[in-house]
C-alpha positions as CSV (number, residue, x, y, z in Angstrom):
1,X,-144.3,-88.0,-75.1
2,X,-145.4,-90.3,-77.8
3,X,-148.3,-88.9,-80.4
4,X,-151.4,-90.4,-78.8
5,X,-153.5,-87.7,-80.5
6,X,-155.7,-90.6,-82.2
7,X,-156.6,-92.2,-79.2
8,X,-157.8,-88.9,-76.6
9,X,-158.3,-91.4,-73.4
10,X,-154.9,-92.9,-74.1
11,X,-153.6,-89.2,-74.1
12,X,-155.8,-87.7,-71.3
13,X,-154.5,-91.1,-69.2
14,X,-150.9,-90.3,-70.2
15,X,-150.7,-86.6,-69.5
16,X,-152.6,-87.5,-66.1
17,X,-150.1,-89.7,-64.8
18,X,-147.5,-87.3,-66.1
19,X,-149.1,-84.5,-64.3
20,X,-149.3,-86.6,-60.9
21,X,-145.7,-87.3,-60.7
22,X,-144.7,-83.8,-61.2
23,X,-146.9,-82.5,-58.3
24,X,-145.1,-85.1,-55.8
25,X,-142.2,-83.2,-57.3
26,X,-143.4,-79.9,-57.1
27,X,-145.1,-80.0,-53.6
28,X,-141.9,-79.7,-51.4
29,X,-140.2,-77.8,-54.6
30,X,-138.2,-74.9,-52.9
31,X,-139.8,-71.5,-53.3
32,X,-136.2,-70.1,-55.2
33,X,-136.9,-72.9,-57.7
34,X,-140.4,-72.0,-58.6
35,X,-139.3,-68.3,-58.5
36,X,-136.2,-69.1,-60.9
37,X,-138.6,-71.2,-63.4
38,X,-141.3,-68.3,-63.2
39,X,-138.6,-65.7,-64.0
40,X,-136.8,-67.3,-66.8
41,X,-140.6,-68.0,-68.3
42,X,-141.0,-64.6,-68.3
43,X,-138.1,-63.6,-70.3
44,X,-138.4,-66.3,-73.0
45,X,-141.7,-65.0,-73.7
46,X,-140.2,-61.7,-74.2
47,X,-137.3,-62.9,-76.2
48,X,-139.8,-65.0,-78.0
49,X,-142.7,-62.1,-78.7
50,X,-142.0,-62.3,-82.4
51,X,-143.1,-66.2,-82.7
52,X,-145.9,-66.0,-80.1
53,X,-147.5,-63.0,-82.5
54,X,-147.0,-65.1,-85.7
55,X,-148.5,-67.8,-84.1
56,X,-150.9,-65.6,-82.5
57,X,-151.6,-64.4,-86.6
58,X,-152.5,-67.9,-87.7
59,X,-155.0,-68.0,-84.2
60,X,-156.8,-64.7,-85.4
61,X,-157.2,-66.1,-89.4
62,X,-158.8,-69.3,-87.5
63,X,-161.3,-66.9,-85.8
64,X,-162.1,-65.3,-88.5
65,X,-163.0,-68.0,-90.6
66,X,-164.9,-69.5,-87.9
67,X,-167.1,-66.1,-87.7
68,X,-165.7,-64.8,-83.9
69,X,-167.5,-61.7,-82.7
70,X,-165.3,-58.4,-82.3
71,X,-165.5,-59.3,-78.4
72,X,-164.1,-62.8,-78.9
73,X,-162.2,-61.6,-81.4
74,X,-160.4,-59.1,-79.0
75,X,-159.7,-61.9,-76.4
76,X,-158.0,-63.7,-78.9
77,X,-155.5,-61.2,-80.2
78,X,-151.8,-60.9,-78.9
79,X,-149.6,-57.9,-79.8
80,X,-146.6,-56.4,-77.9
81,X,-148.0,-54.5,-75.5
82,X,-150.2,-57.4,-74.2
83,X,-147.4,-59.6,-74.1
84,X,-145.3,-56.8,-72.1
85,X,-148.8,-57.7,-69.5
86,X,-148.2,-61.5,-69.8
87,X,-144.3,-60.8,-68.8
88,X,-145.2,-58.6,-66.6
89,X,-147.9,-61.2,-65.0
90,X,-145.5,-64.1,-64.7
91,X,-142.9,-61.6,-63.3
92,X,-145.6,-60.6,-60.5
93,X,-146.8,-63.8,-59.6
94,X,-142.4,-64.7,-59.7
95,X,-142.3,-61.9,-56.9
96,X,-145.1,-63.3,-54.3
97,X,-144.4,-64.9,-51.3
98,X,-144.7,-69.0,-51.6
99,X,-147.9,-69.3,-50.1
100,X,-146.7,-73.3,-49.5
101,X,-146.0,-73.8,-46.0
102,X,-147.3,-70.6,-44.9
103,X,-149.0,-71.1,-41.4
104,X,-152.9,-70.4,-41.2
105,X,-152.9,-70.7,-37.7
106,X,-151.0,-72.5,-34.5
107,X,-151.8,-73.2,-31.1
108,X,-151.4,-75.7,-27.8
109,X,-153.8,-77.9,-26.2
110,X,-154.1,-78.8,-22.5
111,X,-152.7,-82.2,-23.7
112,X,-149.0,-81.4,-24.7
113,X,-149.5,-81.4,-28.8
114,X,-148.5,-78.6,-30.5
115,X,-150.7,-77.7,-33.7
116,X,-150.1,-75.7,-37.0
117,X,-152.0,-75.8,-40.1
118,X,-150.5,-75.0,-42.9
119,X,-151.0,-74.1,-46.9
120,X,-150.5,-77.2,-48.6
121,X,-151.1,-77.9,-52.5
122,X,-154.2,-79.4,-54.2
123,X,-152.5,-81.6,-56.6
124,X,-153.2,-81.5,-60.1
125,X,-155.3,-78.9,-61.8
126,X,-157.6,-78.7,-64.7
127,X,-158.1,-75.6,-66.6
128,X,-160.2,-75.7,-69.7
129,X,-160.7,-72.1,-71.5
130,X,-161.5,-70.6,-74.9
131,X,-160.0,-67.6,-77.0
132,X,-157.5,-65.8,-74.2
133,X,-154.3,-67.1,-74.5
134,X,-152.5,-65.0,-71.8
135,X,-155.0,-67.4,-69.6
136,X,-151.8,-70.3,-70.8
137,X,-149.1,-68.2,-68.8
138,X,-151.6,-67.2,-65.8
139,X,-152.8,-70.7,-65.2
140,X,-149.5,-71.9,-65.6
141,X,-148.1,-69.6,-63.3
142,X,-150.0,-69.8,-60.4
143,X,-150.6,-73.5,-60.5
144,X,-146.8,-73.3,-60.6
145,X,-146.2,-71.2,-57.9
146,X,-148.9,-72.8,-55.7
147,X,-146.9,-76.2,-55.8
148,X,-149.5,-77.7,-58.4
149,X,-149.3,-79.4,-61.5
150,X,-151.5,-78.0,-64.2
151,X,-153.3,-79.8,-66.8
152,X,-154.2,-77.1,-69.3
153,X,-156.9,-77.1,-72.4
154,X,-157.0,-74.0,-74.3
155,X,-159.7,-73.4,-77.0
156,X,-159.5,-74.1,-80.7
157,X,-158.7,-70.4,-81.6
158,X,-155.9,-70.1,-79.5
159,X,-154.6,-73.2,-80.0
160,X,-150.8,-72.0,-82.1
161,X,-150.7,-68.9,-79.3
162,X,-150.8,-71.2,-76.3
163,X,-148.7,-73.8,-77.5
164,X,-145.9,-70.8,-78.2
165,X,-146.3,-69.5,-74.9
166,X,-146.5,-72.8,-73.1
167,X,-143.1,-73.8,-74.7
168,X,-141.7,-71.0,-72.4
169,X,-143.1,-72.2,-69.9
170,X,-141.4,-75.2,-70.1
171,X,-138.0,-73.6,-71.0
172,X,-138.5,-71.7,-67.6
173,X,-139.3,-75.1,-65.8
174,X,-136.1,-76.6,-67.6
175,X,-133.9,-73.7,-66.7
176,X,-134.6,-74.3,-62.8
177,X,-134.5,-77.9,-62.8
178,X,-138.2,-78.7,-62.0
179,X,-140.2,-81.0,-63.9
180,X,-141.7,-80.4,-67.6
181,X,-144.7,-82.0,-66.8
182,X,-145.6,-79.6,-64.1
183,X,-147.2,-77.2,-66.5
184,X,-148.8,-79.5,-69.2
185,X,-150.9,-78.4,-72.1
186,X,-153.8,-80.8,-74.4
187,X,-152.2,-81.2,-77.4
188,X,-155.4,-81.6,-79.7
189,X,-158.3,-79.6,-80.7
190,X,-160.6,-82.6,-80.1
191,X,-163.6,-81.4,-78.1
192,X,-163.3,-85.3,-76.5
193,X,-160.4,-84.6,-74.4
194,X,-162.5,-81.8,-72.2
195,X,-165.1,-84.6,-71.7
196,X,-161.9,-87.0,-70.2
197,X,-160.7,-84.2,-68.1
198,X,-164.1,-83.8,-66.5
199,X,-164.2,-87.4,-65.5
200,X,-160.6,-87.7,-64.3
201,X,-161.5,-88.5,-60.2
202,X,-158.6,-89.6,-58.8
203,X,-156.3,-87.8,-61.2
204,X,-157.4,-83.7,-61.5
205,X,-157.8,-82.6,-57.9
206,X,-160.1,-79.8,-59.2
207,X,-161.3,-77.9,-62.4
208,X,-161.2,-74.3,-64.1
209,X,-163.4,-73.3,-66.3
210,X,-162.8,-69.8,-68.2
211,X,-165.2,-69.1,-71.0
212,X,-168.6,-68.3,-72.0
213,X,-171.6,-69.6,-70.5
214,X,-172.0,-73.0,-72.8
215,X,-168.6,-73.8,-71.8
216,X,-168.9,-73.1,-67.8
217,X,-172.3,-74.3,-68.1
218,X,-171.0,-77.8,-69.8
219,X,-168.0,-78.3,-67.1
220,X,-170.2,-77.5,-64.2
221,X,-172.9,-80.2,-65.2
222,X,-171.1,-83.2,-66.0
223,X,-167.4,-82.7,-64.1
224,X,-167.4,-85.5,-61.2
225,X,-164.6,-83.6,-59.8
226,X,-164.8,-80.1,-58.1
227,X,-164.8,-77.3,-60.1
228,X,-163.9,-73.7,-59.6
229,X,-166.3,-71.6,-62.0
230,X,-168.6,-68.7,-62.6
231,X,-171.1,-69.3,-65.2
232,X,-171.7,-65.8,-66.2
233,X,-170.5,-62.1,-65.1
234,X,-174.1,-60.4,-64.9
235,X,-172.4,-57.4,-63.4
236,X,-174.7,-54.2,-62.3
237,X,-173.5,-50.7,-61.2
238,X,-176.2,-48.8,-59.2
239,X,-175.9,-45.3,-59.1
240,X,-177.6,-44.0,-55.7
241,X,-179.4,-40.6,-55.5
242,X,-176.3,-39.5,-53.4
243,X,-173.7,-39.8,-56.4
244,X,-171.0,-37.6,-57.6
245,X,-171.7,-37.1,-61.4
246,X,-168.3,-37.1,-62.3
247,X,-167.3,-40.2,-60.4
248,X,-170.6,-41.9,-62.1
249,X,-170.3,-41.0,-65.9
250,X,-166.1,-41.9,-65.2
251,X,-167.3,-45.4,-63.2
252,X,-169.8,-46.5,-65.6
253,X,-168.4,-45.5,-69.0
254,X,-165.3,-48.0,-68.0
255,X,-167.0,-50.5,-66.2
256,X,-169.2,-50.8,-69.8
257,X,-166.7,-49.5,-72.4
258,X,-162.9,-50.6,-71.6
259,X,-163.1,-54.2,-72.6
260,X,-166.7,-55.5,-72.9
261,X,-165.9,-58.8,-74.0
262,X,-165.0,-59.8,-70.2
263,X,-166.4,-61.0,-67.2
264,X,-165.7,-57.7,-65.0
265,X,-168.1,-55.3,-67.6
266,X,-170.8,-53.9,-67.0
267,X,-173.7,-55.2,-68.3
268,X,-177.1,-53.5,-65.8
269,X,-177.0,-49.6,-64.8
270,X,-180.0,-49.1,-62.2
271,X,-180.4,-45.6,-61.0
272,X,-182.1,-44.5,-57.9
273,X,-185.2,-42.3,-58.9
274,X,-183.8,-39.5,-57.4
275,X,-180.9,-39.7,-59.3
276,X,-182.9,-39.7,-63.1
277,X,-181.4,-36.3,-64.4
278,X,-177.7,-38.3,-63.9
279,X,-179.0,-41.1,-65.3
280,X,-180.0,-39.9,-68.4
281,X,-176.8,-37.7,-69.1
282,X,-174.8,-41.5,-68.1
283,X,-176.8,-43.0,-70.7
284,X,-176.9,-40.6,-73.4
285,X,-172.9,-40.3,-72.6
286,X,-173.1,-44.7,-73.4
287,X,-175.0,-44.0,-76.2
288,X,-172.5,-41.6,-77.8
289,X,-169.7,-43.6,-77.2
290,X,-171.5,-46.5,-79.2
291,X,-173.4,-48.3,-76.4
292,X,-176.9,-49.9,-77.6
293,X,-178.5,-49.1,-74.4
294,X,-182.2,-51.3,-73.2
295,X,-184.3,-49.6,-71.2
296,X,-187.0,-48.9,-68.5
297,X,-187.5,-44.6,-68.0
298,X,-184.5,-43.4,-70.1
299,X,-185.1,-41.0,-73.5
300,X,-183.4,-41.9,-76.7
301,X,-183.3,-45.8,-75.8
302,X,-184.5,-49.5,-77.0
303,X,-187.3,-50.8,-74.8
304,X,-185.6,-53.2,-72.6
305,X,-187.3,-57.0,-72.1
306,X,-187.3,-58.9,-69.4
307,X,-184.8,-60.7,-71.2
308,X,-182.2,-57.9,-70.8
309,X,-182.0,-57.9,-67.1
310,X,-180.4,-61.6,-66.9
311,X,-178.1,-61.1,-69.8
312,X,-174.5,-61.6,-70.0
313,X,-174.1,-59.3,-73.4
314,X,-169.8,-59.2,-73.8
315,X,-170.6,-56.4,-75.9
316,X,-171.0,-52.6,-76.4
317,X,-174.8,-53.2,-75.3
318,X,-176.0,-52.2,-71.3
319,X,-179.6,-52.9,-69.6
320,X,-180.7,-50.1,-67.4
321,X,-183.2,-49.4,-65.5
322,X,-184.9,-46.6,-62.4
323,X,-185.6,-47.9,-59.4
324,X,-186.9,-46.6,-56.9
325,X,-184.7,-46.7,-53.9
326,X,-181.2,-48.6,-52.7
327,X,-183.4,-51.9,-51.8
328,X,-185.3,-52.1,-55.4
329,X,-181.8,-52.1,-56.5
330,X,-181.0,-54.9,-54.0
331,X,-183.7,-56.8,-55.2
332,X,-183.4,-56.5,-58.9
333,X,-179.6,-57.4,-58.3
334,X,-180.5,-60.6,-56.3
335,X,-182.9,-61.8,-58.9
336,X,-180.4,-61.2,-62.0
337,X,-177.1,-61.3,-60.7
338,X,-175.1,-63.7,-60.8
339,X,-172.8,-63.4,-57.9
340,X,-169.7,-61.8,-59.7
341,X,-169.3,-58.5,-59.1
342,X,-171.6,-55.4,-58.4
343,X,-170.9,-51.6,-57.3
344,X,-172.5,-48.6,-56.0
345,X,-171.5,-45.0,-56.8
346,X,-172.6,-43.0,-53.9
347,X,-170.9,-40.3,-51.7
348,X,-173.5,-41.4,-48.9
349,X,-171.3,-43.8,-46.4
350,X,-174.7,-45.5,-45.0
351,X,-176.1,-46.7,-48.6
352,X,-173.0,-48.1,-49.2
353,X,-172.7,-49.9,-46.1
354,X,-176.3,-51.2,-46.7
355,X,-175.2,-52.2,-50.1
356,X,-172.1,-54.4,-48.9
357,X,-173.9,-56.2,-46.6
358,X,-177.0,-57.0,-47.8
359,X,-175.7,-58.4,-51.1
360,X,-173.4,-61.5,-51.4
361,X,-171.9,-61.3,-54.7
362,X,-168.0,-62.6,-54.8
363,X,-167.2,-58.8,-55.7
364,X,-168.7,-55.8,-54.2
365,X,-167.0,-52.2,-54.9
366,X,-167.8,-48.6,-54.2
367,X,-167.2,-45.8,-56.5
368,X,-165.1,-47.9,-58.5
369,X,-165.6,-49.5,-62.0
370,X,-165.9,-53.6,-62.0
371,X,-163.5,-53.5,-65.0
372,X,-161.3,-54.1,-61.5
373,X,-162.4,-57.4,-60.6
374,X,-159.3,-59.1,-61.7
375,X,-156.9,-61.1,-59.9
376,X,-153.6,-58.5,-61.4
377,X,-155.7,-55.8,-59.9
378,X,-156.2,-57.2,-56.8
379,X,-152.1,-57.5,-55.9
380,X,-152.2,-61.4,-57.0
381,X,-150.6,-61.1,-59.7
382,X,-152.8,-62.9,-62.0
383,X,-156.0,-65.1,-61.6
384,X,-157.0,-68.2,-63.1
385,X,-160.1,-67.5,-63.0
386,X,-163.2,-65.6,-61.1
387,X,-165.3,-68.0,-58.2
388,X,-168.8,-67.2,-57.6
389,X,-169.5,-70.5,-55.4
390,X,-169.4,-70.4,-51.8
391,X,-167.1,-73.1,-50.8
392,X,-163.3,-72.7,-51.3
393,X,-162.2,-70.0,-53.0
394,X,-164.2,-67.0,-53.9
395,X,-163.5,-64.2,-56.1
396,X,-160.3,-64.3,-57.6
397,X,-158.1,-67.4,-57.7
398,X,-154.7,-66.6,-57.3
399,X,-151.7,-68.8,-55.6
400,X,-153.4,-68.7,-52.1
401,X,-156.5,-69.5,-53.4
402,X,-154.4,-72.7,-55.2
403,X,-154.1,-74.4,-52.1
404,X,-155.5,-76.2,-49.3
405,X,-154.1,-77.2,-45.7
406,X,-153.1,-79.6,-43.6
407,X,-152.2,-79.9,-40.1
408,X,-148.9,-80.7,-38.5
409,X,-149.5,-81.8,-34.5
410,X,-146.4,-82.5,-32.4
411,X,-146.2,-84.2,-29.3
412,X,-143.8,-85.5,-27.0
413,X,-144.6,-89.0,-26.4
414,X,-148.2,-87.7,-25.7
415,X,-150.4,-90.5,-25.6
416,X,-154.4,-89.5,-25.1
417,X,-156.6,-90.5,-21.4
């Protein structure tokens, strides 16, 4: 492709129309083919680990400079054992069944036709993240294996780690014969090529949005296509007056401490008033691992605001709060949520069927820690991304959730009364 990186709607145009030919390509691509490309794009990242860390080196001096918090910082950083998960993400998603074709459902009418509907591709994709370049590989991935061409955007501070690992992507693509435009990705930092992408009707079937709340925030205001998206992961663990101490202080200290700079941490502890004693040896357990804990009822901590309750903090900083029983905790969970992921720790079966069916987050868990909420955890593989709208996909987006469906009907002649 010629350099069109002076003119960003000449490029946005060109990759588009790239991008559309190869999903006419890729939607009755066999699934041995996209198996084959996924495979092969798995090992030339592994055979190429060396160059994606150097280039992942340059990425992290970038951040740096540019003042990146520890959080975004650890998003950003690629070493061998996280590129032993990408291989071992691309290998995963390689492994699943096609989901293309598969039959939804099938049936005969009083008529004669014969009806199936099918999984069928959406088309082109949009993705548009920040700092985590493994997102390059899982995007890639399961647009690829979901028959779609994909359109991807990484941030500025990934920008030399995604275009490593999107080169073997495309070596994988070459080796099984499918098109190199399948998996495409913006070759500019200009900011000016998201703003194209969001206005691309007619050309980007949908958008995904994987970043912090400006960025989510920014795509789900002015995209006139559909967009996939969460805006923020306001996650809350409630620990009800019937939980198991151990499976509490184990639940929470991961759900807050294992990686806070993602969606799936913990960022509200509420604690049924029966439960206090537990709730203060959780907290003070936070506290000495290095948590800055706000709060309402708990010794040794900052007075929380009403700020605190709504905030997405991606860092090792938790709200928490005493409530008075399992339906304050509903309530405080349906006025700050935001429809990611929330979990109870109780041993008491009734609370937590009350607590799955009376809240509608994407993501409800029990006696489990919402560091889980991820689409590798879930059997798909990987995700592209986490859904908290109602319509489409929920939760997360792996291959299945990649695709749409149409319906074959058969007849014999049949002609209607």
């Amino acid at each position: 492709m010629k350099d069109l990186t002076d003119n960003i709607p000449a490029l946005m145009a060109e990759l588009g129309a790239r991008a559309q030919a190869a999903s006419a390509e890729l939607a009755f691509a066999s699934a041995e083919a996209k198996q084959q490309a996924l495979e092969a794009a798995a090992q030339a990242v592994w055979t190429d680990r060396a160059a994606i860390i150097a280039a992942n080196d340059k990425d992290m001096a970038y951040g740096r400079d540019k003042g990146l918090s520890p959080a975004m910082m650890d998003r950003l950083m690629l070493d061998e054992p996280r590129i032993e998960g990408i291989v071992a993400g691309l290998r995963a998603v390689a492994a699943q069944e096609d989901p293309v074709g598969a039959v939804l459902a099938e049936w005969d009418m009083p008529s004669g036709l014969h009806i199936k509907r099918v999984r069928t591709p959406l088309g082109v994709v949009g993705v548009i993240y920040e700092s985590r370049p493994n997102v390059t590989a899982d995007a890639g991935a399961l647009c690829l294996k979901s028959g779609n061409a994909v359109i991807l955007r990484g941030g500025s501070e990934s920008f030399h780690s995604s275009g490593a690992i999107h080169a073997c992507l495309q070596a994988g693509l070459r080796e099984a014969g499918l098109p190199e435009d399948a998996v495409q990705l913006v070759p500019t930092r200009d900011r000016a090529a998201v703003g194209e992408m969001l206005g691309m009707t007619g050309v980007i079937d949908v958008i995904v949005p994987r970043g912090g709340k400006g960025l989510v925030g920014r795509v789900q205001s002015d995209a006139r296509v559909p967009v996939f998206a969460h805006l923020e992961g306001i996650c809350h663990v409630y620990l009800d007056a019937a939980a198991d101490p151990q499976k509490a202080l184990d639940v929470v200290l991961n759900a807050k401490t294992r990686r806070t700079g993602i969606c799936g941490a913990a960022e509200c502890l509420l604690v049924h008033g029966d439960a206090a004693e537990l709730g203060q040896a959780v907290i003070d357990a936070l506290m000495a691992a290095g948590v800055e804990v706000y709060a309402e009822g708990f010794e040794g901590t900052r007075p929380a605001t009403e700020d605190d309750w709504g905030t997405e903090f991606l860092d090792m900083k938790i709200a928490a709060r005493r409530v008075s029983d399992i339906d304050a905790a509903l309530a405080h969970v349906r006025r700050y949520g935001s429809g990611h992921t929330d979990a109870i720790v109780t041993e008491d079966d009734a609370a937590a069927a009350r607590f799955f069916s009376r809240l509608d987050s994407a993501i409800l868990m029990r006696n489990a820690s919402t560091q889980f909420a991820d689409g590798g955890e879930f059997g798909m593989g990987a995700e592209i991304g986490i859904a908290t709208g109602k319509m489409h996909a929920r939760g997360p987006v792996g291959a299945a959730q990649l695709t749409s469906f149409k319906y074959l009907v058969q007849g014999d002649g049949t002609v209607r009364a």
